[in-house]
C-alpha positions as CSV (number, residue, x, y, z in Angstrom):
1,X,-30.1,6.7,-15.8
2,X,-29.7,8.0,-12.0
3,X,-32.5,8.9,-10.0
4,X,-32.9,11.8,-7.7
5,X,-32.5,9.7,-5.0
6,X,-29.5,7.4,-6.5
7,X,-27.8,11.0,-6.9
8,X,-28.5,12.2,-3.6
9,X,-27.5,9.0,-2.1
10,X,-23.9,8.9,-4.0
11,X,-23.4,12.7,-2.5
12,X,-23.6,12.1,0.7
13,X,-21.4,8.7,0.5
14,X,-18.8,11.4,-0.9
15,X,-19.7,13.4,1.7
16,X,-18.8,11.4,4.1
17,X,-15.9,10.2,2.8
18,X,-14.2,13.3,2.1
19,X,-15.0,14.1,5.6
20,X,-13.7,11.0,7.1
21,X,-10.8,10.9,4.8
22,X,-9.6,13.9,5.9
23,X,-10.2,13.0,9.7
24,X,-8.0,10.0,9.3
25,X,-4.8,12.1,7.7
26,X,-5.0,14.7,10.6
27,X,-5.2,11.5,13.0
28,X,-2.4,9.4,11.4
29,X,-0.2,12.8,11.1
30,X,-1.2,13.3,15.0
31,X,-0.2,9.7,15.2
32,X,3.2,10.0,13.1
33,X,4.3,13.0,14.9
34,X,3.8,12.0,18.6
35,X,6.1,8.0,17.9
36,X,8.5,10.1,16.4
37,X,8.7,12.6,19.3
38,X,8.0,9.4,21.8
39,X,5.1,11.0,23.5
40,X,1.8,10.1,23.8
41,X,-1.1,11.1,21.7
42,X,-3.2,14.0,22.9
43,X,-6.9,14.1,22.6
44,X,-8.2,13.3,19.3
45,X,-9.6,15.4,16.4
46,X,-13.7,14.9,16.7
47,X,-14.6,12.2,13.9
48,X,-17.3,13.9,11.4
49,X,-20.8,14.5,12.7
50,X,-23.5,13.7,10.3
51,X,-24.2,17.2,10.5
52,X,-21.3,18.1,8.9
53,X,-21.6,15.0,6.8
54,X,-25.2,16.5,5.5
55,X,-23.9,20.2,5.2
56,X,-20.9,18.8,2.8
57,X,-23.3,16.6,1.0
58,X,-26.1,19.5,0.4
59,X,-23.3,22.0,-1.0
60,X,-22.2,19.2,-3.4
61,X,-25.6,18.8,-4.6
62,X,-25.6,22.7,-4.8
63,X,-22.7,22.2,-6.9
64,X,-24.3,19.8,-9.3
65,X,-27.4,21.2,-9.7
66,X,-26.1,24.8,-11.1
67,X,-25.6,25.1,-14.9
């Protein structure tokens, strides 16, 4: 059985990847629209800040814990 701390843990690697996951499609759809308009790429989305990362993971644990 999972610990606290197992459970925890796997949250916030979900966390993180829902955040990142999402990061990468606005990038590549930022990347797909610019070569086919032939223009360069203007700034950037911000990557996720652990911040974020730890806000996402903490309502996710909210999540699990209600019954």
């Amino acid at each position: 059985m999972a610990t606290g701390y197992d459970i925890r843990y796997s949250l916030l690697n979900d966390a993180k990847n829902m955040l990142y996951e999402k990061w990468n499609q606005e990038v590549n759809a930022l990347r797909y629209d610019a070569n086919s308009k032939q223009s360069v790429i203007g700034q950037l989305p911000a990557s996720p800040t652990a911040a974020e990362i730890k806000a996402l993971a903490e309502d996710l644990y909210e999540f699990v814990q209600r019954k």
